[in-house]
C-alpha positions in Angstrom: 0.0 0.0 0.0 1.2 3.4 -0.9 2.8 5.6 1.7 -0.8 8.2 3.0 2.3 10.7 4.2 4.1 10.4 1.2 1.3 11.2 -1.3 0.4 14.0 0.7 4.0 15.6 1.1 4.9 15.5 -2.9 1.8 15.0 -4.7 -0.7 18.1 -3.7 -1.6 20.6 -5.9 -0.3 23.0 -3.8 3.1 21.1 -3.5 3.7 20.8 -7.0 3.2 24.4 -7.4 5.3 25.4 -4.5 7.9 22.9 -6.5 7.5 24.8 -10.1 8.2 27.9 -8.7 11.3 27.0 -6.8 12.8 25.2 -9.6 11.8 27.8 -12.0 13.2 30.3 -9.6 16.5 28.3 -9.7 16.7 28.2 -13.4 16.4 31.9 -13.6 18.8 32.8 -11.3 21.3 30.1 -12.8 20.6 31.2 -16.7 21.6 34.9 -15.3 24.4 33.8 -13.5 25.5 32.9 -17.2 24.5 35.1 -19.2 26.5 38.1 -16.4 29.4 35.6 -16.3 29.7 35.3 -20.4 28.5 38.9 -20.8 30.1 40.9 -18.5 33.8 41.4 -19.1 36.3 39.9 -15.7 37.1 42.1 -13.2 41.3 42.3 -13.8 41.9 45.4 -12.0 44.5 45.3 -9.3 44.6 49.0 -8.1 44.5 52.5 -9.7 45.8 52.3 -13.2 47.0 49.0 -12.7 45.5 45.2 -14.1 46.4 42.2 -15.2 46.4 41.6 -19.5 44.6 38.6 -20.7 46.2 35.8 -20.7 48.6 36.8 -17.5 48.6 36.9 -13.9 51.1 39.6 -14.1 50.1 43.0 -12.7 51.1 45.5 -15.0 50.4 49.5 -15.5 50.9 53.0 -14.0 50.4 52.9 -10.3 48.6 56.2 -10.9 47.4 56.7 -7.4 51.5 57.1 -5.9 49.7 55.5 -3.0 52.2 52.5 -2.1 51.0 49.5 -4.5 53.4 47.3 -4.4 52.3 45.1 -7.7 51.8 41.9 -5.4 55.7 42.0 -5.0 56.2 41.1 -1.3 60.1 42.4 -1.7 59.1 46.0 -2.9 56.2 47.1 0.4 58.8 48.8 2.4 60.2 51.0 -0.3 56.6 51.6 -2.1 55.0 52.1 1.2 57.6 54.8 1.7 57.3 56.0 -1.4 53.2 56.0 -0.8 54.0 58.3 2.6 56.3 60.8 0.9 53.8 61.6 -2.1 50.6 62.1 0.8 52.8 65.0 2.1 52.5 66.7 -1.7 49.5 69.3 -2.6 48.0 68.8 -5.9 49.8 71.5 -7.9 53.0 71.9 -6.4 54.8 68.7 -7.5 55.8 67.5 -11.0 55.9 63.5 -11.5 58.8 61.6 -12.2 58.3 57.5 -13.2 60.3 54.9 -12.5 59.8 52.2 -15.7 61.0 49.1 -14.4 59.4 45.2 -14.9 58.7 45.1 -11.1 58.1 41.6 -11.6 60.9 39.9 -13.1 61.6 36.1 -11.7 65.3 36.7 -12.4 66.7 36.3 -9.4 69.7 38.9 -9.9 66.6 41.4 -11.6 64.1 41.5 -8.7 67.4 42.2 -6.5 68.3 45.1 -9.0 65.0 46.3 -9.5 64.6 46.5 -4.9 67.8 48.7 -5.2 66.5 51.0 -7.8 63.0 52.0 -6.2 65.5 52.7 -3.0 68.0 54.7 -4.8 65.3 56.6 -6.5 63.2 57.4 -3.1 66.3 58.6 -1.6 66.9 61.3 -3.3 63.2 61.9 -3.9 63.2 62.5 -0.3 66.4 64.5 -0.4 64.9 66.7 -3.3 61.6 67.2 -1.7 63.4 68.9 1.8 66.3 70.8 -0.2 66.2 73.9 0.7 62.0 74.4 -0.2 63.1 74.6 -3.8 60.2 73.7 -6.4 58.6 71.8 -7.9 58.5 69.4 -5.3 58.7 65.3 -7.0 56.3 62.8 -6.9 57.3 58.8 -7.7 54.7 56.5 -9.6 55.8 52.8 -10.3 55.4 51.7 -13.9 55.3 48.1 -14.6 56.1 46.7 -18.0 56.2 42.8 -16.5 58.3 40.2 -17.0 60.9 40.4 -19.8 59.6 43.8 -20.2 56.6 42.1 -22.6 54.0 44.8 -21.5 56.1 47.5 -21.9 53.4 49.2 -24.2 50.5 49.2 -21.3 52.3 51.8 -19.5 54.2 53.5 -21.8 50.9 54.5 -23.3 49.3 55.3 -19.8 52.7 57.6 -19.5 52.2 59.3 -22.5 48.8 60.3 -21.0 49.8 61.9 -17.5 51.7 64.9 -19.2 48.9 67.1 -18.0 47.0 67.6 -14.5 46.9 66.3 -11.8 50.0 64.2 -12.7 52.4 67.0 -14.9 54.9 63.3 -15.1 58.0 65.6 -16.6 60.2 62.5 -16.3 60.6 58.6 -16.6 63.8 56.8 -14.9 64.6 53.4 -13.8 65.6 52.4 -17.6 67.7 49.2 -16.5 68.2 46.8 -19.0 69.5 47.2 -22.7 66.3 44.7 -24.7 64.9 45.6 -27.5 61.4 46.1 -25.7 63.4 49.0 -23.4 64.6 50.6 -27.1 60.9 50.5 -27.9 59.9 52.0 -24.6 62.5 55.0 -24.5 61.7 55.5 -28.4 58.1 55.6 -27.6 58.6 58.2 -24.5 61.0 60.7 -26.4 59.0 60.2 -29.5 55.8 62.0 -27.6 59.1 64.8 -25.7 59.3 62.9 -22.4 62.3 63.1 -20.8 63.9 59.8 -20.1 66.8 59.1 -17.6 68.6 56.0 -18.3 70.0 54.2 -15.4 71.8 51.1 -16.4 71.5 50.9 -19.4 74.8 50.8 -21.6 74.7 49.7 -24.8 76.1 52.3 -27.5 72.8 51.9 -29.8 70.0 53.0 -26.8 71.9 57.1 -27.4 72.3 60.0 -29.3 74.9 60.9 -31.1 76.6 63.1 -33.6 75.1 60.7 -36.2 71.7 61.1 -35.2 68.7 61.6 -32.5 66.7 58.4 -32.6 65.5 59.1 -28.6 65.3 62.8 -28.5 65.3 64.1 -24.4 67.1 60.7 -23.7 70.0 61.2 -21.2 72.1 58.0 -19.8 73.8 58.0 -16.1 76.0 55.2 -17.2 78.7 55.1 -19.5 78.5 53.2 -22.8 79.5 49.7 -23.4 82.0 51.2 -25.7 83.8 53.7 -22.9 83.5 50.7 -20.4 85.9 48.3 -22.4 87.9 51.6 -23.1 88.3 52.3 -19.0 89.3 48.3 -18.7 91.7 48.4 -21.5 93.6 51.5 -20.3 93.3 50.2 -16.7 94.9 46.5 -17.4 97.0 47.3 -19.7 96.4 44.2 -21.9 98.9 42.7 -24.2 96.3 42.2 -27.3 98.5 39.3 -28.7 97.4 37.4 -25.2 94.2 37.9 -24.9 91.2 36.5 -26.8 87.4 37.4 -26.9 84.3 34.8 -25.7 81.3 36.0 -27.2 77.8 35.0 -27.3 76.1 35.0 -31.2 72.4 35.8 -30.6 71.9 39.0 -31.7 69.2 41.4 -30.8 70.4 41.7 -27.2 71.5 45.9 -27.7 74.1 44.7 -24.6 76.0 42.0 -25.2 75.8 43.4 -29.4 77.6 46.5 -28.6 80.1 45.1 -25.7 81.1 42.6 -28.1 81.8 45.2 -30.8 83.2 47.4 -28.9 85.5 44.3 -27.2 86.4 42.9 -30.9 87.6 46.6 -32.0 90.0 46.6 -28.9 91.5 42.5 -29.6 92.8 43.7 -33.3 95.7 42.1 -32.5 94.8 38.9 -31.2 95.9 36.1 -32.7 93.3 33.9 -31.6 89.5 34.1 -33.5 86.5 34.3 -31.2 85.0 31.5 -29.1 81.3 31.5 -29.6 78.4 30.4 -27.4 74.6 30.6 -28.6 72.5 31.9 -25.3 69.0 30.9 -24.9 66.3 33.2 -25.7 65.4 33.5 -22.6 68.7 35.0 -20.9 67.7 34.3 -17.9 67.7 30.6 -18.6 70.5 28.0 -18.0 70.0 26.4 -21.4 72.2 24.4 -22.9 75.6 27.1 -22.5 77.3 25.2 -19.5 78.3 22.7 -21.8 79.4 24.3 -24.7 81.6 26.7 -22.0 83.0 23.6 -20.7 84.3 22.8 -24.5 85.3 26.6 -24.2 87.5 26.0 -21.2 89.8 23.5 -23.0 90.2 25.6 -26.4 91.4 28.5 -24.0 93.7 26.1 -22.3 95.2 25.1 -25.7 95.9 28.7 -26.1 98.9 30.6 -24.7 96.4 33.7 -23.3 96.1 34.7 -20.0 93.2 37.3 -20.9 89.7 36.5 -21.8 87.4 39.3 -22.9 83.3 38.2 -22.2 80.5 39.7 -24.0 77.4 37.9 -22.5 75.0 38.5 -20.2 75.7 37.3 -15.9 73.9 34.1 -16.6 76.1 32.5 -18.8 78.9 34.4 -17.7 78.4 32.7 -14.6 78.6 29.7 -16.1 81.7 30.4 -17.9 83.3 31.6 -14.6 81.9 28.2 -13.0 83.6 26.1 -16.3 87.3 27.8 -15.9 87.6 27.0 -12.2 87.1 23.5 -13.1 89.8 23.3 -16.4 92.2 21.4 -16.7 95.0 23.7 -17.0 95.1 24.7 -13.3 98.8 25.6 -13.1 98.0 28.5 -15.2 96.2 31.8 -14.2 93.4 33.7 -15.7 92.1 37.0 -15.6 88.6 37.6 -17.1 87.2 41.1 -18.3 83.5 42.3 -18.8 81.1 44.5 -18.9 78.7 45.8 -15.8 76.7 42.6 -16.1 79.0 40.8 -13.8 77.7 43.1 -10.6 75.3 40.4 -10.8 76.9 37.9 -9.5 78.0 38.8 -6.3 75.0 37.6 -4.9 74.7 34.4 -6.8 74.4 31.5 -5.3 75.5 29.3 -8.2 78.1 30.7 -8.7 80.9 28.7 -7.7 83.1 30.6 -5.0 86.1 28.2 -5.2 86.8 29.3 -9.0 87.4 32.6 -7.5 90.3 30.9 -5.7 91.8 28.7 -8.6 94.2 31.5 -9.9 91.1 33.4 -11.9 90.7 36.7 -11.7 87.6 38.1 -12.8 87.2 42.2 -13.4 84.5 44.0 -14.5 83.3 47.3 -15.2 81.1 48.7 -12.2 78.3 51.3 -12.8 79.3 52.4 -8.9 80.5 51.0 -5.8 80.1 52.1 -2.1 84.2 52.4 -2.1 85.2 54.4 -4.9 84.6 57.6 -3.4 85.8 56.8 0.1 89.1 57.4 1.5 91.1 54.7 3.5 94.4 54.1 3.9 96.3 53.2 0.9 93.8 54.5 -1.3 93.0 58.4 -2.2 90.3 59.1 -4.4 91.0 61.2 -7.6 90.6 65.3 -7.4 88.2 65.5 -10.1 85.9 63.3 -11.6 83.2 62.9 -8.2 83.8 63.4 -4.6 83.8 61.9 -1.2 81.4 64.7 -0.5 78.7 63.7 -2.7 79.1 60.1 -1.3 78.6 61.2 2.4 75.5 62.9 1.1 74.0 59.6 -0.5 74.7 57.7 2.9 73.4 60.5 5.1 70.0 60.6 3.2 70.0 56.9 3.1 70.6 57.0 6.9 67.2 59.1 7.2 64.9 56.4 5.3 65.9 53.5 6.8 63.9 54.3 9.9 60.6 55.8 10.9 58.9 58.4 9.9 61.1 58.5 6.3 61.2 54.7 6.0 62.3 52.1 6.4 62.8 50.8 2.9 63.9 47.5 3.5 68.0 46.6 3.8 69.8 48.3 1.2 72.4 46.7 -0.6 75.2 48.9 -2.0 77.9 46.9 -3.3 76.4 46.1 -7.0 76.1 49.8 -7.1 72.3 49.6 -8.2 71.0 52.0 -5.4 73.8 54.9 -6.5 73.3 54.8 -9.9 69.3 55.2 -9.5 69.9 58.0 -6.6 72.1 59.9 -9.5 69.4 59.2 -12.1 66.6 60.9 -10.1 69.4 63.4 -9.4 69.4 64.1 -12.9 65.7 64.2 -13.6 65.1 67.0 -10.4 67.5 69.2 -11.8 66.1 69.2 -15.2 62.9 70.2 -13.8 63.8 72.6 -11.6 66.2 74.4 -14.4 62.8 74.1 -16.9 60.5 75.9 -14.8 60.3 79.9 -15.1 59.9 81.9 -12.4 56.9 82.6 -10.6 55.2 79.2 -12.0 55.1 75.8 -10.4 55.3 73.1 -13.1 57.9 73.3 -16.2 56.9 73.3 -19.5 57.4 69.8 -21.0 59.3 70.6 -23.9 61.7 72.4 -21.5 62.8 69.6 -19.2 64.5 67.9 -22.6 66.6 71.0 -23.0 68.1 70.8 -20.0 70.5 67.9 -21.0 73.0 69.8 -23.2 73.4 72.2 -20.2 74.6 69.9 -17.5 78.6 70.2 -18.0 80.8 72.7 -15.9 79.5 74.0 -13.0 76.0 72.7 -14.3 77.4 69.3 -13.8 75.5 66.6 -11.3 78.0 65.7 -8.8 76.5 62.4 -8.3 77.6 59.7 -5.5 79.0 57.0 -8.4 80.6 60.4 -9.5 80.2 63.9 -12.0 77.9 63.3 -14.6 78.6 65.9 -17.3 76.9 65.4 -20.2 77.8 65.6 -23.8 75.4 67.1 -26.4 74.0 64.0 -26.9 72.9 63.2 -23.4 75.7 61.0 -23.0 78.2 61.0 -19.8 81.4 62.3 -20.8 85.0 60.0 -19.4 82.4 58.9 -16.8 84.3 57.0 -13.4 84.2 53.1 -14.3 85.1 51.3 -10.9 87.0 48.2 -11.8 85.6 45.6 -9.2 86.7 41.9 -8.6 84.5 39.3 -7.7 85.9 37.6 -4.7 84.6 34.7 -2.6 82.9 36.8 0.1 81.7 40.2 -1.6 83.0 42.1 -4.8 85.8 43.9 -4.2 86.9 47.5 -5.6 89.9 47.8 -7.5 90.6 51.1 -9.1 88.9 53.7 -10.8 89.4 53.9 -14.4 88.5 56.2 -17.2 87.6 56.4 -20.6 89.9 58.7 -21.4 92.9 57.0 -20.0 92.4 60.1 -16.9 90.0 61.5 -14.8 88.2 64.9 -16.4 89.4 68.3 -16.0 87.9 70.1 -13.0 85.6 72.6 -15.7 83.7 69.3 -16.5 83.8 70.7 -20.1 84.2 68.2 -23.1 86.7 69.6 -25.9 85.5 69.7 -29.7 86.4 66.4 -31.2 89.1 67.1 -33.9 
C-alpha cells in the first residue's frame, strides 16, 4: 500500500506548485548567472591604473594613485610604502611627477634584486629633493610596470604618454635598466611624444644619441656606454692584445651584449686567436644548454697561450663560464677575465661557484658604482676631479634618514652592486632638469623644456653624483664617466681602481673639448 504521508508531502496541488516555482526560480537565477558571467567582461583590476592583461597573472600598468602599491611583490612594500608616505605630504599642484619604468616583476633572481635597489635609490633622493632647501617643484614617484621580460612595456608607456597634464604633470621617466629591444621601444616611444627619459643602467652604445643622429630625443644615460667601459678596462689593465682572446655569445638582438662585443672585438685587433662563440638561450635568464658548450670553451682557452679572456654575454652565462674555468684542466696556469657591468650580478649568486674565484682566476668587471670608490682609507685616495667623497657622504646620510621611521624604512639596502647609487644619481638628474625648466613665478615646467636641459649639465652645471660627475655631452651622454674596476671575490665584490675612458680622470671645468 502506498505511503498516506508520502502522497500528501509530494503529490498536492499546492506542493507541485510550490515545487514549479522553486525550480523555476533556480533556473532563472542560474541562466543569469550565465549570461552576467559570459556577458560581463572579468574584473582584472588590481589598483588604480594597474591590471592584469589577458592571458597573464602579471600585474602591469601605472600605479597612478602614488599610494604605495606594491604590484603583489612582497620584496618591494617597504620601499613603495615609503614611497606612498612621501607623495601624501605633496598638494595637488605643487609637485611635477617623475616615473620609474621598471618590470617590477621579473623572476630573475639577480633582476628583482636590482629592480629593490632601484626603487630605493630613487626614493632617496626623492626624499632629499623634496626637503632641499623648499626649492620647487617638489617630486612625486609613480611605479610603472612593464612585467616580466619587459613584454607589457606598451601598457604603461601608453598610460605615461597620457599623465603629461593635471593632476600628474609626469616631466620625467627613470629606472631604464636593461639594454632589450622592448626598453629601445619603450624609451623610443617616451622621447617620440618629448618625455624626458633618464637612463639608469643601461649601456649599450645603440640606446643614445649621437653626432650621427637623435633616434630618442630628451634621452639622457647616467651610465657610461659599453664602448667607454671596455675603453676604461683596457687602459686600466693594460692588456697585451697578442694574449688575450674574446668569448662571445652569437644571438643578436640583445643591444648589450651586441655593442660590448663590438666594442671588445675593436680593442682584440691584435689577437691572434678568432673568437670562441656560445649561442645563449632566448630567454637570458635561462640556463639552457651554454654550461656545456663553455665547458668545451674552457679546454680551447687552455690550448691557447692567453692569460686574458674578454666576455661579452650577459651574468647568466657568464656565470657559467666563470663556474667552467675554475674546473679546467690547466690549473697551473692563471686567468684574468674582463667584462662588462653585467658581472655586478653575481656577487650575490648562489650558483656561482666561490672556489673558481680561488683557482688563480681573476675576474674584473666594469662597475656602474660601488660604495668604495669615493671613500678614502688608507692606501687609497680618491681622484681630485671626476666625483667626490662629498657627494658620497651625502648619498649615505639621506639613506641613513629612510631606513627608519617616519622616512622609511625601505627595507636593507644593498650597495655593493652599485644599483641604489646609480638610481639616486638618475633621479638626481631628472630634479635638476625640472627645476632648471621651470620659469619663475610658475610651479610646473613646461614639458618641452625639461629635454633641454640635458645639453646644459657640463661645468659648474654638472650633477655631482655619488658614483661620481655626470657631465653630459650634447647628446645626453656621460662624458670620461668614473668606471670602478671591481673583482669578484669569494665573500663580496671587491673595488679595485677607478678607471676612465679617457685614459684620466676629467678636467675640473667638466667641459668636453670639440672632437678634432
Amino acid at each position: 500500500m502506498d505511503n498516506p504521508f508520502r502522497y500528501r508531502l509530494f503529490y498536492t496541488v499546492r506542493q507541485k506548485i510550490v515545487t514549479s516555482v522553486v525550480v523555476l526560480a533556480l533556473l532563472a537565477w542560474g541562466t543569469v548567472s550565465v549570461v552576467r558571467r559570459v556577458t560581463e567582461p572579468e574584473n582584472r583590476s588590481c589598483a588604480p591604473g594597474v591590471a592584469r592583461p589577458v592571458g597573464s597573472e602579471e600585474c602591469v600598468g601605472v600605479a597612478t594613485a602614488g599610494n604605495g602599491y606594491d604590484f603583489g611583490e612582497s620584496r618591494l612594500t617597504r620601499v613603495a610604502e615609503a614611497i606612498g608616505r612621501e607623495n601624501a605630504t605633496l598638494k595637488d599642484g605643487t609637485y611635477a611627477t617623475v616615473a620609474l619604468l621598471l618590470p617590477l616583476t621579473s623572476t630573475s633572481p639577480g633582476l628583482r634584486e636590482k629592480v629593490l635597489n632601484e626603487l630605493q635609490g630613487a626614493f632617496i633622493q626623492q626624499h632629499r629633493a623634496n626637503r632641499q632647501n623648499n626649492e620647487t617643484p617638489k617630486i612625486r614617484l609613480v611605479l610603472a610596470n612593464t612585467g616580466k621580460d619587459n613584454v607589457h612595456w606598451k601598457t604603461p608607456v601608453e598610460q605615461l604618454e597620457g599623465m603629461t597634464g593635471a593632476p600628474h604633470h609626469l616631466r620625467a621617466v627613470s629606472g631604464i635598466a636593461t639594454s632589450r629591444t622592448e626598453v629601445r621601444d619603450a624609451v623610443a616611444a617616451l622621447t617620440g611624444k618629448g618625455i624626458a627619459v633618464v637612463g639608469t643602467t643601461i649601456t649599450a652604445d645603440d640606446i643614445a644619441n649621437g653626432p650621427g643622429g637623435q633616434p630618442f630625443p630628451g634621452l639622457a644615460r647616467v651610465s657610461p656606454t659599453n664602448g667607454d667601459e671596455a675603453k676604461a678596462l683596457t687602459r686600466f689593465d693594460q692588456v697585451d692584445g697578442s694574449k688575450a682572446l674574446l668569448v662571445h655569445d652569437t644571438r643578436t638582438g640583445d643591444h648589450y651584449t651586441d655593442t660590448l662585443r663590438k666594442a671588445f672585438s675593436a680593442l682584440l685587433a691584435r689577437s691572434p686567436y678568432e673568437p670562441q662563440l656560445f649561442t645563449s638561450d632566448e630567454d637570458l635568464n635561462a640556463e639552457g644548454t651554454t654550461a656545456y658548450a663553455f665547458r668545451r670553451i674552457t679546454h680551447l682557452v687552455c690550448d691557447t697561450s692567453a692569460d686574458t679572456v674578454y666576455f661579452a654575454g650577459r651574468h647568466t652565462q657568464l656565470r657559467q663560464f666563470i663556474n667552467a674555468l675554475g674546473a679546467r684542466g690547466c690549473k697551473d696556469r692563471r686567468f684574468t677575465v674582463l667584462t662588462g657591468d653585467e658581472g655586478s650580478y653575481l656577487g650575490t649568486d648562489p650558483q656561482l661557484d666561490r672556489d673558481a674565484l680561488d683557482s688563480g682566476l681573476t675576474v674584473l668587471y666594469a662597475a656602474l658604482a660601488h660604495p668604495d670608490a669615493w671613500r678614502p682609507r688608507p692606501g687609497y685616495r680618491p681622484p681630485a676631479t671626476g666625483g667626490s667623497a662629498a657627494a658620497y657622504e651625502e648619498f649615505t646620510r639621506v639613506l641613513g634618514e629612510v631606513s627608519k621611521a617616519p622616512a622609511g624604512p625601505v627595507g636593507p639596502v644593498s650597495l655593493a652592486d652599485g644599483q641604489a647609487i646609480i638610481a639616486y644619481d638618475a633621479m638626481a638628474m631628472a630634479v635638476q632638469a625640472i627645476r632648471e625648466a621651470t620659469p619663475p613665478g610658475e610651479t610646473i615646467p613646461p614639458l618641452e623644456e625639461v629635454v633641454r636641459q640635458w645639453p646644459h649639465m657640463k661645468g659648474s652645471l654638472k650633477v655631482a653624483g655619488a658614483s661620481g660627475w655626470i657631465c653630459l655631452d650634447n647628446h645626453g651622454n656621460p662624458y670620461n664617466k668614473a668606471v670602478p674596476v671591481v673583482q669578484l671575490t669569494r665573500t663580496s665584490p671587491r673595488f679595485v681602481a677607478m678607471a676612465w675612458p679617457e685614459g684620466e680622470p676629467p678636467k675640473a671645468d667638466c667641459m668636453r673639448l670639440r672632437q678634432p
